[in-house]
N, C-alpha and C positions, 0 to 999 in steps of 0.2 A: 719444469720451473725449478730453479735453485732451492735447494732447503727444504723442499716440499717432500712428505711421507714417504718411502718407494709405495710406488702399485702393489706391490705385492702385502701392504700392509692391512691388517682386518677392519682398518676403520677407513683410513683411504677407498681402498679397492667397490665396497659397494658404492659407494658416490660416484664414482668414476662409472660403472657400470648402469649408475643412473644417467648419465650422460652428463655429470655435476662439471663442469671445467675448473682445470687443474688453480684459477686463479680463486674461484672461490670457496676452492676446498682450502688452497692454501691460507687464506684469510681467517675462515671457521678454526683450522686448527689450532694457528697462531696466539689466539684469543680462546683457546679451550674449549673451543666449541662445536664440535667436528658436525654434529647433527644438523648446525646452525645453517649449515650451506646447503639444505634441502629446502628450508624456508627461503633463505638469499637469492636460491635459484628463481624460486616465481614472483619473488617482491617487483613489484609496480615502480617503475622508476622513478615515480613523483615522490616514495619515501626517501630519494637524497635530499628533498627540500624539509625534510624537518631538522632543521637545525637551532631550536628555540625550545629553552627547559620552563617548565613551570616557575621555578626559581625565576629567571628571568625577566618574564611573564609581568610578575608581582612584583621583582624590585624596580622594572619601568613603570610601576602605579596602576598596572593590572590587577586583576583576580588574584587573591592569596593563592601560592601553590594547594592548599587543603582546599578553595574552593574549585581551582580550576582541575584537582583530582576528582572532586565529587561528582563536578562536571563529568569528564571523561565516564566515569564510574557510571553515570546515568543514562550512560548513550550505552553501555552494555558491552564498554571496549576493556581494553586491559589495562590497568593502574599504572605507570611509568613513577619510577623515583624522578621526585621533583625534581632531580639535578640533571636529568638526564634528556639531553635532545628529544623532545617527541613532539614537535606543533612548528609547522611552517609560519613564516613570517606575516604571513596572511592571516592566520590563523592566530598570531599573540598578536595583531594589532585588532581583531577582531573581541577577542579578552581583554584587552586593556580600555576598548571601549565600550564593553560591558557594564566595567565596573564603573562606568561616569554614566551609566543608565539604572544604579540602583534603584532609586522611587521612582523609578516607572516599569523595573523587570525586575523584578526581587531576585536572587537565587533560587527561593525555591519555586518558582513561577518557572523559572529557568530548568530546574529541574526535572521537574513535572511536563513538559514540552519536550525534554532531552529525553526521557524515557520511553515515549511515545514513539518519537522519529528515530532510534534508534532501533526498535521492534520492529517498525516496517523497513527501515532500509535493511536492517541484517537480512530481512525476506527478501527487496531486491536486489542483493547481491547473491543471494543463494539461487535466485532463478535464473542471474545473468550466468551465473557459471555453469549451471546446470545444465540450460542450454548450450551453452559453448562446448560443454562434456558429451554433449546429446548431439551437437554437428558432427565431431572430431571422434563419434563412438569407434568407425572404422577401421581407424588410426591405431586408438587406444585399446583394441582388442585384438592388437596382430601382434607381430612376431616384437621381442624384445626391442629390436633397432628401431624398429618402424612405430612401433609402442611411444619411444622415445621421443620421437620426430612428430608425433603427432602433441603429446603433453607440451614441447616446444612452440608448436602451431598454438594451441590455446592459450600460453604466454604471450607470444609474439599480437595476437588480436585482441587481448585482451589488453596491454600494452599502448595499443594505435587505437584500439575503440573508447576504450573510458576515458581517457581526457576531454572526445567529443561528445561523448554522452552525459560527462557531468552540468557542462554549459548549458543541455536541455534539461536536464533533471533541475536545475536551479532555476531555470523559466518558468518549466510547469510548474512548481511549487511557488514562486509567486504567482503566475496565475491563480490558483488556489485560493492563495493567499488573499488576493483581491477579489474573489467569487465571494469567499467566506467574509469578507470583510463588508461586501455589497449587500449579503443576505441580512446582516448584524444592524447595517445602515438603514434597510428597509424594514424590518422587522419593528427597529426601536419607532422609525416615522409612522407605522403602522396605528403601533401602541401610542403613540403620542397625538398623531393626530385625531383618528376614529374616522375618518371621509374617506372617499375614495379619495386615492392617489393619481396623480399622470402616470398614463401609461397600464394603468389598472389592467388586467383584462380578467374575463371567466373561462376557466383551464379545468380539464378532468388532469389528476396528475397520477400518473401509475409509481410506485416502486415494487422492482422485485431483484431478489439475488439469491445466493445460494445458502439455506439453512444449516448454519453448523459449522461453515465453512473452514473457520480456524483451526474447527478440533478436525476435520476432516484432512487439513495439510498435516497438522501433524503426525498423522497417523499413515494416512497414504505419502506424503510425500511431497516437494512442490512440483514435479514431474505429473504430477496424478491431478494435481491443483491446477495446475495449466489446463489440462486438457479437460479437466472440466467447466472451466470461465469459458473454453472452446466454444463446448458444446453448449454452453448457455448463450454463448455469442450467436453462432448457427442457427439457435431455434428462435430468439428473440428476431433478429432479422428477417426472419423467416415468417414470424407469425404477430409482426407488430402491425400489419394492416398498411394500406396506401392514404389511409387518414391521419396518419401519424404526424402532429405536427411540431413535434422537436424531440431528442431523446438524447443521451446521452452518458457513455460507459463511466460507471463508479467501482472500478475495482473488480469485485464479486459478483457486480449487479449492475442495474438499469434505470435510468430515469425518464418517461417515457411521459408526452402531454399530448393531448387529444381534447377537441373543439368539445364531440360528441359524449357524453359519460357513459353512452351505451357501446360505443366502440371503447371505450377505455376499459373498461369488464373485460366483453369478450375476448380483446388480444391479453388481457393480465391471466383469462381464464386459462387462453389455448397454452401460454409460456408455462405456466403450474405444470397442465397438465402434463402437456408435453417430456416435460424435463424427467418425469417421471420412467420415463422408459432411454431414460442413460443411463452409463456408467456416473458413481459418486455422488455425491449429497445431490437432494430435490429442492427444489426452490421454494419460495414463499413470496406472496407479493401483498401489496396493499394498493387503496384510491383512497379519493378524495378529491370533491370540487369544491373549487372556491376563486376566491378574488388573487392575482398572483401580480408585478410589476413586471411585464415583459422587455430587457436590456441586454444588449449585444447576442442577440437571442440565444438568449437563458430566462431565466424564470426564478425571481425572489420572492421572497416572503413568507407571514406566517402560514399560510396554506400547502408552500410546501415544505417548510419545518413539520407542519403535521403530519401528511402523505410519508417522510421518510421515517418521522419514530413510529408510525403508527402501523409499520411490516416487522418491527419486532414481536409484536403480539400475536403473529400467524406463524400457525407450526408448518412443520415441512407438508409439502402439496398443500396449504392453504392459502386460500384468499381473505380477505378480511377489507372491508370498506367502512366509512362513516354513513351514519343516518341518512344524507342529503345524498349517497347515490346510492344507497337501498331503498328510501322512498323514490328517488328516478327512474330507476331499472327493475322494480319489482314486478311490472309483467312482463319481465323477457328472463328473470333470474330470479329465483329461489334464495334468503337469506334467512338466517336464523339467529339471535343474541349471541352476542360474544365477548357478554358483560362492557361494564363502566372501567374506562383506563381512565389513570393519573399519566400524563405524559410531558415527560422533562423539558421543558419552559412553557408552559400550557397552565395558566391557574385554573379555570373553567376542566371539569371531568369531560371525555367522550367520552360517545357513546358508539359502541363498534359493531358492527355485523360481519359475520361468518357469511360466504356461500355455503350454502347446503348440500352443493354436492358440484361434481361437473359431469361436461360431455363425454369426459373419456371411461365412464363409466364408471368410476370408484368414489368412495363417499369419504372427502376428506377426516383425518383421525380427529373427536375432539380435544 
């Protein structure tokens, strides 16, 4: 290329050797930024579409540039000078109708939302790549040339797979969205009315997932994290019983309903126990029966608001159930107190019960 560094120069030559093409070295350099074409090299092509500064943003009757930084700032990304292209046209029309939603989405409502989704998606972008690094290991552990050719394959599918996976990622998340929105709708009818409901039914609801779990990724890894939701996948499947009458994956964990309460126990028992003889964090699970709204079969209400806070209170290899299925199941299972919980939207205290022990022989820690 015309103008460009000789090869033989100390800041050219390893780019080139990284497989960097001569055009986006040339680029990097031009702009004093020779390093800059190791990053250019793996950027996402959908970064040509930001072509929209905060500045701009705001003076089409958007978000102040300082709010739509703080914004940025809250998702956990990196600060752009206002002036400076960083937000596709999607994305500042998305901001400028924001700011025509103040009394109903405050900034700092916004905020607080933005912090949240930005800690778990930075986790699903670390596991998309992780795995893409974990397909292409072969690649990436051979010879210099071929090393290279395989880093370009990871580009190259990463490239052609995320623009299709962002359209599902925006599904699921409204889905979600309308779960969380059904449970909030049933919960307030709940409270409001006191009767039963259409659709009412009686449901044992199991929760369990893996104790610790966060501080466990951090530490092992999300490679380590994966393969343990694995192995909780495997034994859940495995050991949720042919009575199982809905269930469905929560991330770390499980939500599992059962007609019978005494089959609801024993498969939360056998999953505890279970899990205990894997590799990485042991699980914890909770029950609870009660009245639930059965819809596009799923399961609302405040029954199972309580079933899902009420597995925080169990330590790792524990079980913990309410009054109403330890007085049900008390001659086929052993339970013990496990004090009076306060649990976040609950006026009224439970009252919780410990199993006492299990089948697989070891006597959960109190």
């Amino acid at each position: 290329m015309d103008g460009l560094v000789s090869s033989g120069d100390e800041t050219v030559a390893p780019l080139r050797r990284l497989g960097i093409s001569d055009e986006l070295i040339q680029r990097s350099v031009e702009r004093g930024d020779p390093a800059g074409a190791i990053f250019d090299a793996v950027l996402l092509p959908a970064i040509a579409e930001r072509t929209v500064s905060a500045a701009e943003v705001e003076a089409a009757g958007g978000l102040s540039a300082d709010e739509t930084t703080a914004l940025i700032e809250a998702f956990g990304l990196p600060v752009p000078d206002p002036s400076t292209p960083s937000l596709t046209p999607h994305e500042a029309e998305v901001l400028i109708e924001v700011a025509r939603m103040r009394d109903i989405w405050p900034l700092d409502v916004q905020a607080r939302v933005a912090r949240v989704m930005g800690r778990h998606l930075s986790r699903v972008a670390q596991a998309q790549v992780q795995q893409f690094l974990e397909h292409f290991a072969p690649e990436l552990s051979a010879a210099p040339a071929e090393r290279l050719a395989g880093l370009h394959a990871v580009h190259a599918a990463c490239a052609r797979l995320v623009p299709l996976s962002e359209h599902f990622l925006v599904g699921v998340h409204r889905r979600w969205l309308e779960h969380e929105l059904g449970q909030a709708a049933v919960t307030q009818a709940e409270a409001t009315d006191g009767g039963a409901l259409p659709g009412a039914v009686e449901v044992s609801i199991v929760f369990c997932d893996l104790k610790n779990f966060t501080t466990y990724t951090d530490l092992a890894g999300d490679a380590a994290a994966l393969e343990a939701i694995e192995h909780l996948t495997e034994l859940v499947m495995r050991e949720r019983s042919t009575e199982l009458r809905f269930m469905k994956a929560l991330g770390d964990g499980f939500m599992l309903c059962y007609d019978d309460v005494h089959e609801a126990v024993a498969a939360a028992e056998r999953i505890v126990a279970g899990i205990r003889h894997t590799p990485g964090p042991g699980a914890h699970a909770s029950v609870h029966r009660g009245t639930a709204i059965a819809r596009d079969g799923d399961y609302f209400g405040s029954a199972v608001n309580l079933a899902a806070r009420l597995v925080a209170a169990a330590g790792e290899h524990q079980l913990v159930a309410t009054r109403c299925v330890a007085e049900a199941t008390g001659t086929g299972f052993g339970w013990e107190p496990a004090g009076v919980l306060h649990l976040r939207g609950f006026a009224e205290a439970i009252e919780a019960f410990r199993l006492a022990g299990d089948r697989g022989g070891q006597t959960p820690a109190a």
